[in-house]
N, C-alpha and C positions, 0 to 999 in steps of 0.2 A: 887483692889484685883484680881491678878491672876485668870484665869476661869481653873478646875481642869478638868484633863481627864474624858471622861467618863466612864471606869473601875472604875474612885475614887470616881463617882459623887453619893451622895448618895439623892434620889426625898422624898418628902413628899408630902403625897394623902391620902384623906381620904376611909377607909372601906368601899366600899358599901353594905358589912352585917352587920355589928356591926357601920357603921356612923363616927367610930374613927380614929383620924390622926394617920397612921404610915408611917415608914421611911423603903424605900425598896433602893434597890441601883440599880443604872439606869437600868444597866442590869439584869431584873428581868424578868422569865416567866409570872408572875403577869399582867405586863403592857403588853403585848402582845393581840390583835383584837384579836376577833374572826372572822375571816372568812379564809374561804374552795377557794382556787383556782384551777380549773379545768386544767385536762392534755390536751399536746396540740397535732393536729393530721393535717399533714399536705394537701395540697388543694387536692381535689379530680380530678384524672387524667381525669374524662369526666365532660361535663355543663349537669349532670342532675339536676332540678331546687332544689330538697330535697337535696343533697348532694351538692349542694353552699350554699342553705341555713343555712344545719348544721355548715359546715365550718364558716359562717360568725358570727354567734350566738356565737360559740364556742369561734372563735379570738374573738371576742368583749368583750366576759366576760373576757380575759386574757388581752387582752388592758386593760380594765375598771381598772382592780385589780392592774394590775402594776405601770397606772396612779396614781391610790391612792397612792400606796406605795412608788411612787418616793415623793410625795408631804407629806410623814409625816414627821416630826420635826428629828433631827438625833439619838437622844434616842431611838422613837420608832420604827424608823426605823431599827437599828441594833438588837430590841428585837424581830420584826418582824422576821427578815431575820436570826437571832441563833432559835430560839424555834418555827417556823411554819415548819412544816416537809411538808407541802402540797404547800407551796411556793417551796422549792428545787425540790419538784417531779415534778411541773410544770416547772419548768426552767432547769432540767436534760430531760424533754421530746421533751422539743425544740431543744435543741443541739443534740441529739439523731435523731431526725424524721426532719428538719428544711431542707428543698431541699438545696443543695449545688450549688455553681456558673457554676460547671462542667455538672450539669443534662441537658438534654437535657428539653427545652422548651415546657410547658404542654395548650400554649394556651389559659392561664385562662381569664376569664373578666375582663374588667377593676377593676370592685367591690371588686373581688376577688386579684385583685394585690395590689390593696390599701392599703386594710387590712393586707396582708403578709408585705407590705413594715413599715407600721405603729407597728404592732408588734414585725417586726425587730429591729426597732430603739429602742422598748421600754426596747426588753429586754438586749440589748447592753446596754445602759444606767443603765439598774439597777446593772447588773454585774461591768460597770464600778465605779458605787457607794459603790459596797462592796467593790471594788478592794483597796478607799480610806480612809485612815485610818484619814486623816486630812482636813476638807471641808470648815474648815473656824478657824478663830484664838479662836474663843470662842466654836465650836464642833473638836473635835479629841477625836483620843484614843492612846496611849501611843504605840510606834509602836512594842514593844517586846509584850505587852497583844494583840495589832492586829493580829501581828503574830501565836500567839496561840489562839485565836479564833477563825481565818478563817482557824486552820490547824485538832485541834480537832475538829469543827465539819461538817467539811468536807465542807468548803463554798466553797473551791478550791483546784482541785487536777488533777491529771497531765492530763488523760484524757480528763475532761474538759477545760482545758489549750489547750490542741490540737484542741478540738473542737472549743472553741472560738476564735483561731489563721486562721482555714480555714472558716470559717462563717464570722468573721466579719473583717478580715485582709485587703480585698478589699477595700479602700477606707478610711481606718480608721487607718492605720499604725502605726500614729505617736502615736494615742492615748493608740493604744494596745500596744504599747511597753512600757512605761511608766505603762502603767498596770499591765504587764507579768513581768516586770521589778522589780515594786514595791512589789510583790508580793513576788518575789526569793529574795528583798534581804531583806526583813521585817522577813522572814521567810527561813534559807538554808534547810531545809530538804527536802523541794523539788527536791533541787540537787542530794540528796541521793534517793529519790524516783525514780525519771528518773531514775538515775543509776539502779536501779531494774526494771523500766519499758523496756528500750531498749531491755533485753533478752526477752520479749514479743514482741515487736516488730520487731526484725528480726528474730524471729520463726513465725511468717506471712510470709515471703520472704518462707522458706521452706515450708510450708504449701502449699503455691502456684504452689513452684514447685511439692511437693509431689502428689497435685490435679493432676496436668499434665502429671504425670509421668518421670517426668525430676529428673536428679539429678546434683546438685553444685558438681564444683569442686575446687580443691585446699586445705588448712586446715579445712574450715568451714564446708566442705562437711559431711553428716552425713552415718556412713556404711549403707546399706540398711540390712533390712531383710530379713533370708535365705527364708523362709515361706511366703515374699511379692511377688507375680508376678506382672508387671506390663504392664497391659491390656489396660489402658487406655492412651490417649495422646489428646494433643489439636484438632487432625485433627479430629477423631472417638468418641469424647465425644459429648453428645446432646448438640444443641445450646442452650437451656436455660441454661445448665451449665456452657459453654463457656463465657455466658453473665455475669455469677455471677463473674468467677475468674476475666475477665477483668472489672467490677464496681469494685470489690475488690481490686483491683489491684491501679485502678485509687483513687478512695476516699484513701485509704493508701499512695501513690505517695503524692497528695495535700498536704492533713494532713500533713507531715513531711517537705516537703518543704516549707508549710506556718507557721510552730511551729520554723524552722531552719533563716528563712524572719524573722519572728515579734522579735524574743532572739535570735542573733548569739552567747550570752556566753553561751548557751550550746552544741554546736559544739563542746568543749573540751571532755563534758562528752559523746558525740557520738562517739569520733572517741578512748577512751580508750577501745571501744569495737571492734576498727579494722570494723568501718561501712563503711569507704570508700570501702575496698578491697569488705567485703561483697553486698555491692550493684552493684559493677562492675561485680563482678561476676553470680549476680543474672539477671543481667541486661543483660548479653553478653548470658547466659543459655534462660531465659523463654522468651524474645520478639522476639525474628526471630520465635521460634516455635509459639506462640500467631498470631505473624499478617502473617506467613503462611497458618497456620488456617482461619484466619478470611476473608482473600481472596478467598482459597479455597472452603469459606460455599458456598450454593446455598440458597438465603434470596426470600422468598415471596413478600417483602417489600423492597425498594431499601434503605428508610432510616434505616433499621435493620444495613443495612450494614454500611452506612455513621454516626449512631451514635457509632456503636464499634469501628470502622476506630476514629473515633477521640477522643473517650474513650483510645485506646490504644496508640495515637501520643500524648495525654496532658501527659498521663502517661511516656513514654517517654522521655520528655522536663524536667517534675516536676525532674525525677532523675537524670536528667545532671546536672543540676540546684543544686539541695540540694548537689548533689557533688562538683559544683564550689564553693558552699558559706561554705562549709568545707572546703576545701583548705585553700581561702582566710580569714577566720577565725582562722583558725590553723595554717596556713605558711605564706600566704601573708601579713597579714596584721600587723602582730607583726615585720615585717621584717620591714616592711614603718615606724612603728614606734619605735622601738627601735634600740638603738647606733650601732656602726660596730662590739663591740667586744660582744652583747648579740645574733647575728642572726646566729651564725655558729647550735643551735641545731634548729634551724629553716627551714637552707636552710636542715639539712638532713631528719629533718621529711618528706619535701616535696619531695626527692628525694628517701623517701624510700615507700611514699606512689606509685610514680609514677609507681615505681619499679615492686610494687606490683601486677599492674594493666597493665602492661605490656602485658600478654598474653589474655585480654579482646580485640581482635580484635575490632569487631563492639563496644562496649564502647567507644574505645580507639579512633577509628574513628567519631564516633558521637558526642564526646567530644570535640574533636580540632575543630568541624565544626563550635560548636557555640562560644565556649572557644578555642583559638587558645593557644595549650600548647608554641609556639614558644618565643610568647610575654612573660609569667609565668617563661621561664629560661633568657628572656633576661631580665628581672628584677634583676632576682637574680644575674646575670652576672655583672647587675650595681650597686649594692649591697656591694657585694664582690668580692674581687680580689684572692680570694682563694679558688672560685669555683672547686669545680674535674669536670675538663673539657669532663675528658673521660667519669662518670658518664651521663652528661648531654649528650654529643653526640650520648650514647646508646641510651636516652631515644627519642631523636629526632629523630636518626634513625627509632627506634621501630614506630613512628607514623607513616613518610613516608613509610615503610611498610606495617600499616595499608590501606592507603590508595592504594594500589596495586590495581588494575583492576576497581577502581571504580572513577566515574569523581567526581574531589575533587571540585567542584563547589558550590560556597556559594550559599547558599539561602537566597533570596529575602526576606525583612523584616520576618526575623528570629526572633528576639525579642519583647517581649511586647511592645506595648506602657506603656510612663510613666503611672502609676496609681492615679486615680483619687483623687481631696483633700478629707480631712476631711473633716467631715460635719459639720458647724458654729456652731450648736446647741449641738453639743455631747458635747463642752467643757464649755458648759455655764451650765452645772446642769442639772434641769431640765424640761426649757423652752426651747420651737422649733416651728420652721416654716415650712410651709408648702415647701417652699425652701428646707428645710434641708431633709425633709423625700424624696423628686424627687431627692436630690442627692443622698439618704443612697441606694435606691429604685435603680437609676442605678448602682449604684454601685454594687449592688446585683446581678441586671439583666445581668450586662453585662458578655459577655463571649469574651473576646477579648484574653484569654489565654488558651486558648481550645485544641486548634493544636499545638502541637509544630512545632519548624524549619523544622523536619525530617518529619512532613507529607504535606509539600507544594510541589507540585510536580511542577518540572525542567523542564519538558519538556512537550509539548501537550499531552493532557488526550482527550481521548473521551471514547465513550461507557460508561459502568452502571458505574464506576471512573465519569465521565462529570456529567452524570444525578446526581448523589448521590452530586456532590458540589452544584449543582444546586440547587437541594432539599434540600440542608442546610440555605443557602440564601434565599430561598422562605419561610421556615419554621418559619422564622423571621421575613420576610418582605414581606409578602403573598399579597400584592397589586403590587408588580413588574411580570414584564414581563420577561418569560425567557431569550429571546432574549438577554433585556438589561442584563440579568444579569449574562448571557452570556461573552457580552462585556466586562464587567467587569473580570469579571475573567480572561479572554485573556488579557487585560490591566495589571491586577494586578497578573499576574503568577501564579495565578486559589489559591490565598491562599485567603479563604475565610472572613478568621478574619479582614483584610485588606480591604476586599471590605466593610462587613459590617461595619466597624468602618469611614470608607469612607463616605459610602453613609450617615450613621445616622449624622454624623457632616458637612456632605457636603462639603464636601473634595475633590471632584471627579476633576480626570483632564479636562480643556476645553471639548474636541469632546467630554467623555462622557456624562457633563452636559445637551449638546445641543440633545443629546438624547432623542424619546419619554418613560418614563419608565416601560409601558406596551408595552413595543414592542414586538411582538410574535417571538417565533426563529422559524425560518426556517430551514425546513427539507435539510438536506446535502444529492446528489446525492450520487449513488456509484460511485469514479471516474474511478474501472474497472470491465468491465461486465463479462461475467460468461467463456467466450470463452479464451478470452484475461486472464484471473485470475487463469485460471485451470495450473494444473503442473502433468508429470507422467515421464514413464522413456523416454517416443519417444520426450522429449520438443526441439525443435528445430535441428532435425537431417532428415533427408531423410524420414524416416516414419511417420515425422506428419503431420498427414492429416490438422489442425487446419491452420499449415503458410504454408502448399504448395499444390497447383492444382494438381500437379500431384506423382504419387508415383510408381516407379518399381514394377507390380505385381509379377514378376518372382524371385523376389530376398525375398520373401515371401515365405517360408515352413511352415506348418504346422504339427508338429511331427519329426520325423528323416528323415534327406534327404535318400531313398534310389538312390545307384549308379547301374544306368544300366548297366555300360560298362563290357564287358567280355574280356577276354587276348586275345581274335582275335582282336578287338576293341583298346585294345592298343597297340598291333603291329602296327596295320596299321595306327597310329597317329604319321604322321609326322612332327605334327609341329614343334619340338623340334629339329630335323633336317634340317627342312626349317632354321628355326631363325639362328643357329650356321653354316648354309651353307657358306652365305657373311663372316661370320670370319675367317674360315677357308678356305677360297678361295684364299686368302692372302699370306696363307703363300707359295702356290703352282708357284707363279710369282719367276721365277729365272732370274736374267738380266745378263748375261754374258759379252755382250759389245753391246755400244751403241753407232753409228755413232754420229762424233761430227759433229756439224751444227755450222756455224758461228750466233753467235746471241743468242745461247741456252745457257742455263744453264749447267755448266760443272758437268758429275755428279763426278768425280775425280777432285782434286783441285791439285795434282800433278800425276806423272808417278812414277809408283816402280824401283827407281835406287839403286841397292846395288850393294856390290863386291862380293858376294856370287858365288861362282862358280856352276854351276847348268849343266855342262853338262854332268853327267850321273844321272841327276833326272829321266830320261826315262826310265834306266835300270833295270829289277827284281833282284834285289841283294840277293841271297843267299832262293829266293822264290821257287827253285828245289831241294834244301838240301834233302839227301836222311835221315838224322835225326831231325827229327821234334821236336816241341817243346812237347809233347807228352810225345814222346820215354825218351827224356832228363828227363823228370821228375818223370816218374813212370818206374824205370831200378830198375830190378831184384837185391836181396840183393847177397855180394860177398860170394860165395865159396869158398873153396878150390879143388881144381883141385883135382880128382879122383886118379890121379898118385904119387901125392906128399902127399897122407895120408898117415899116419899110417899103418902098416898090423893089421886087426882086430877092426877099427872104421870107417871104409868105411859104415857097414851095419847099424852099433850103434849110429853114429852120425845125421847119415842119419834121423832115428829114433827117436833119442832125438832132432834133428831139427823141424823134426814133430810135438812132442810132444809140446816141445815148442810153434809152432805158433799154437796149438789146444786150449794151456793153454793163451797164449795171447788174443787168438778168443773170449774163452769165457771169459776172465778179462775185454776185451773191451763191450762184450754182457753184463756182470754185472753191466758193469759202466755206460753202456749206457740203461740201466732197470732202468724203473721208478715204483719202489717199494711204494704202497701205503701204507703197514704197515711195516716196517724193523724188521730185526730181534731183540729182547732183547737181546741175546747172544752176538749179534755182537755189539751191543749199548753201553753197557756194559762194553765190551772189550777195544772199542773208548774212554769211560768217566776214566776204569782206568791209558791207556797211559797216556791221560792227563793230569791226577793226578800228577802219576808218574814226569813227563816231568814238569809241576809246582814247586814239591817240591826239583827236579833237580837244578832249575833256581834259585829257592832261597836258595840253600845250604845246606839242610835240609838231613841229612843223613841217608837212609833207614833201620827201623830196622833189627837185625838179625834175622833168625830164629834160629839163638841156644841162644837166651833169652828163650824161652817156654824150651827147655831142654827137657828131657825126662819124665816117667810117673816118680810118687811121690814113695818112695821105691827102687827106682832102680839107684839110685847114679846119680851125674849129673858130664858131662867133665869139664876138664878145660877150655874149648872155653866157654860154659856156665855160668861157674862162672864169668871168665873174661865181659862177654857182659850184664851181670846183675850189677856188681860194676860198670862198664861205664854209664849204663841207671841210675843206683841210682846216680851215679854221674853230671849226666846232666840232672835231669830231672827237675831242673829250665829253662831251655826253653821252657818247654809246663806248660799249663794251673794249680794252684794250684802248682806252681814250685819248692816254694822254705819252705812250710810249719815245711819241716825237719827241715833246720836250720835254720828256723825261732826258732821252740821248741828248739832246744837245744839252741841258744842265749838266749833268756827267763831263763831256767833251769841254765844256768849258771850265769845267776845275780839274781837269786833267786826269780825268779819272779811266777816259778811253784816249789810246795815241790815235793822233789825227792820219 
């Protein structure tokens, strides 16, 4: 006989009030323990001995109860885990308060890690037990009733799904997938759930930046309010607040990219919300402003610094990261898998996502660093041969641009190590070894994904950057020696996930094995002292006393040079005449003729032979002339002879001669007067000429004055009428010309009534 589900299975037990057998159905509150499990509260940050003690009492009674409960029969286990309300509060406290992989390291006891690591495992285990709807061929439950079981009373629900994805993802992958898994597809409303959670969750992305004062840009950006001013910014807010947005920031980061790691199928229902663009966006907006801040602080405590430093680098990584595994969830990977003719809405998704993100500078560069976008289009390339080529070369372009002024230089183990196995024990029910809790336990412990790529620094760090890696390293592994650990870091390009995970496996290269690993460091000189280091405006010129013995006192004033010299003084300076004496001495040497000496240098290379007749070059030719060149040129204007005038214009002409060069005298003195304001009159006069003389040249024919005609009443001539019928006749050549008979063509085709 078939074994029936337990939704069908109906128990028989007898009354313990009335003694009488009745029949309840498996799932009954009836069969349900009594017992109260206490909430959980996680390890206390100091070893005071009362507050480990509590801690330990506390875990132990949630051990003890969980033990029980993993070990009840599968009836009453699933009657337990629907109708004890104080079992869910206890396991909603844990996911809630449960230190995460990212927290920085609280130093506990051994005792006290024990017990954290043993009720890790335990309550991993019980979850994984609800998660299954089938334990063996003779217990299950019908997986549409599991479904509705674990949905109505909230055994599982999205939250908790994110929580259990960053808690217990480390180390445990394969089995939470198969959990996560089993859970969406026993049950799709989850799908629909998510889909309502994501608008909660990237309303955190603005929240963050709204703390900070920052605002997103692009579609998603939200108006700001008229009545918001905004006072506050990452640089001037108090550090305990700075501390909360970046924990906020980082637990948020994880969480999603550990939920997006354990279920890649819902990558679809993330990116119908356009979450790539918005986390690029978010991402290129609040982290330059964040880790400017966070350099800028002045920390009491050097690890203040070096835990937010890598609080805000894991945060960093987690969201490159969830954006690669979106991609390749959405674009890549349906491409690998399906035929040639289903990838074309594939390759554009991924081209339009790119697209989108385009003007994410820092994103955009931080993303090729670890994710080389180059590799992503030459897939597609081999993919399809119907790639839009130009598309893709923008977007490559757009990268190389990204990287403009910044050295595009990989970093040195930039990626995780593989993640550690499952633990033997999680899949066997619920037996375990003590094996399995030291693996659940580091798995827990470890932080080997702390820093992302982008906070391994490229080149030599010293000062409080040096101390602060240093002090991460020690904080772990507090029996080393700076020194060594030190070396290490020089060794391993100062990333400290890499030393740590080094040293704990013992992994170390040769020379630094041979290491003592308490080696102390040694103090580094200065290698320039105070003389040599200093800089002002006198650095290496004639007045710095620092590199020269000696310095011209005299070429030193103090205030404004006064000049002694007076004009006696520089009269009598002749130097200016000395110097120019030897030049001009030169030119006073005339050589006329110079005996020729056999031997010398000839200063003529021939004799002047012409045919030039030259004998009366001696003679003053015309140098006694009693008319000069003078007389010639300025000779009296011609007259008429006195005798041969007229009778009666002798006196008049004489007269009007006069007159004449008086009126000349003064036309020449007018013209030759430099008038600083001219007359109007005469201005005037000049602008009408040429007027005139313009409308001359263009043909333009001067009105009459007998158009105006005489006064009104008093009859007009014929010259008048005449010059009015001519003007009405031609007065289509000026302006408004031709309006006449414009109207009367109109009027004649009936276009105006008469």
């Amino acid at each position: 006989m078939p074994a029936l589900p337990l939704d069908e299975l109906q128990l028989t037990e007898r009354d313990p009030r009335t003694g009488k057998l009745r029949t309840l159905p498996a799932l009954h509150p009836a069969i349900k323990a009594d017992r109260s499990f206490v909430l959980y509260r996680p390890p206390p940050a100091s070893r005071e001995p009362a507050l480990v003690e509590e801690f330990l009492e506390r875990a132990k009674f949630i051990a003890d109860d969980l033990s029980w409960l993993l070990a009840l029969p599968h009836e009453k286990f699933w009657c337990q885990v629907i109708f004890d309300e104080t079992l869910q509060k206890c396991l909603d406290s844990y996911l809630c308060h449960a230190p995460r992989k990212f927290d920085a390291s609280l130093g506990w006891q051994p005792e006290v890690e024990e017990m954290q690591s043993c009720l890790h495992r335990s309550v991993f285990l019980t979850f994984l037990r609800m998660a299954t709807h089938k334990e063996s061929k003779d217990h299950f439950i019908t997986p549409s009733v599991f479904g509705e079981i674990i949905y109505n009373n909230f055994l599982f629900d999205i939250p908790k799904i994110l929580d259990l994805c960053v808690l217990f993802g480390k180390g445990n992958a394969p089995l939470l997938q198969k959990m996560i898994g089993n859970i969406f597809t026993q049950q799709p409303s989850y799908f629909s759930d998510l889909d309502e959670t994501l608008p909660t969750v990237l309303q955190v992305f603005n929240n963050i930046l709204h703390k900070c004062g920052l605002q997103c840009e692009g579609a998603s950006a939200e108006p700001q309010k008229l009545e918001e001013k905004v006072n506050v910014t990452p640089g001037n807010m108090p550090l305990q607040e700075l501390k909360d947005i970046v924990l906020y920031l980082c637990d948020t980061c994880t969480t999603l990219w550990a939920f997006l790691d354990v279920f890649p199928p819902a990558c679809q229902t993330f990116q119908r919300h356009d979450f790539c663009s918005r986390l690029a966006s978010f991402y290129d907006v609040a982290i330059p402003e964040l880790e400017a801040a966070i350099k800028k602080r002045h920390y009491e405590d050097e690890s203040g610094f070096a835990d937010l430093w890598r609080r805000i680098s894991h945060s960093r990584k987690k969201m490159i990261e969830a954006f690669h595994i979106l991609i390749n969830q959405v674009c890549l990977q349906p491409i690998l898998e399906s035929s040639c003719e289903n990838i074309q809405p594939f390759i554009e998704e991924f081209l339009q996502i790119f697209t989108s993100v385009l003007q994410e500078r820092r994103f955009l560069r931080d993303y090729d660093e670890l994710f080389p976008v180059e590799d992503d289009v030459s897939l597609l390339q081999q993919a399809s041969s119907t790639l839009d080529e130009t598309r893709t070369a923008y977007i490559l372009q757009a990268v190389e641009s990204a990287w403009e002024g910044v050295d595009r230089k990989k970093a040195q183990g930039a990626k995780d190590p593989a993640p550690a196995a499952a633990p033997k024990g999680a899949s066997a029910g619920g037996e375990s070894t003590a094996e399995d809790m030291e693996e659940l336990g580091a798995a827990y412990l470890s932080e080997e994904e702390c820093a992302g790529a982008a906070a391994a620094p490229l080149a030599r760090v010293s000062g409080v950057e040096l101390d602060s890696l240093i002090s991460q390293v020690k904080d772990l592994l507090p029996d080393l020696g700076e020194g060594f650990i030190l070396a290490c870091l020089e060794e391993y390009s100062y990333n400290t996930e890499q030393v740590i995970n080094n040293i704990l496996e013992d992994k170390l290269v040769p020379h630094l094995a041979k290491l003592d690993r308490r080696m102390p460091r040694q103090p580094e000189p200065d290698p320039t002292p105070l003389l040599s280091s200093r800089s002002n405006v006198f650095q290496q010129d004639e007045f710095d006393v620092f590199s020269r013995d000696s310095v011209d006192l005299s070429r030193i004033q103090k205030g404004k040079r006064r000049e002694q010299q007076t004009t006696r003084s520089l009269l009598n300076d002749k130097r200016l005449v000395t110097e120019q004496r030897q030049r001009y001495s030169q030119y006073s040497v005339v050589v006329e003729e110079l005996p020729w000496q056999p031997g010398a240098a000839q200063l003529y290379r021939e004799d002047y032979e012409d045919e030039y007749d030259d004998t009366y070059d001696g003679n003053q030719v015309g140098a006694n002339d009693a008319d000069s060149d003078d007389e010639l040129i300025s000779r009296r204007p011609f007259t008429i002879p006195q005798v041969l005038r007229p009778k009666g214009q002798e006196e008049g002409q004489e007269e009007e001669e006069e007159d004449e060069e008086e009126e000349e005298e003064e036309a020449e003195k007018e013209r030759t007067k430099d008038h600083f304001v001219q007359d109007p009159a005469v201005l005037r006069e000049r602008a009408e000429a040429r007027r005139l003389a313009y409308l001359a040249r263009k043909g333009h024919r001067q009105e009459s004055s007998a158009v105006v005609g005489s006064a009104k009443g008093q009859g007009q001539s014929r010259e008048t009428a005449q010059e009015r019928r001519r003007k009405e006749a031609n007065k289509s050549t000026r302006a408004n010309h031709n309006r006449r008979a414009m109207a009367d063509r109109k009027r004649s085709k009936g276009m105006i009534p008469s």
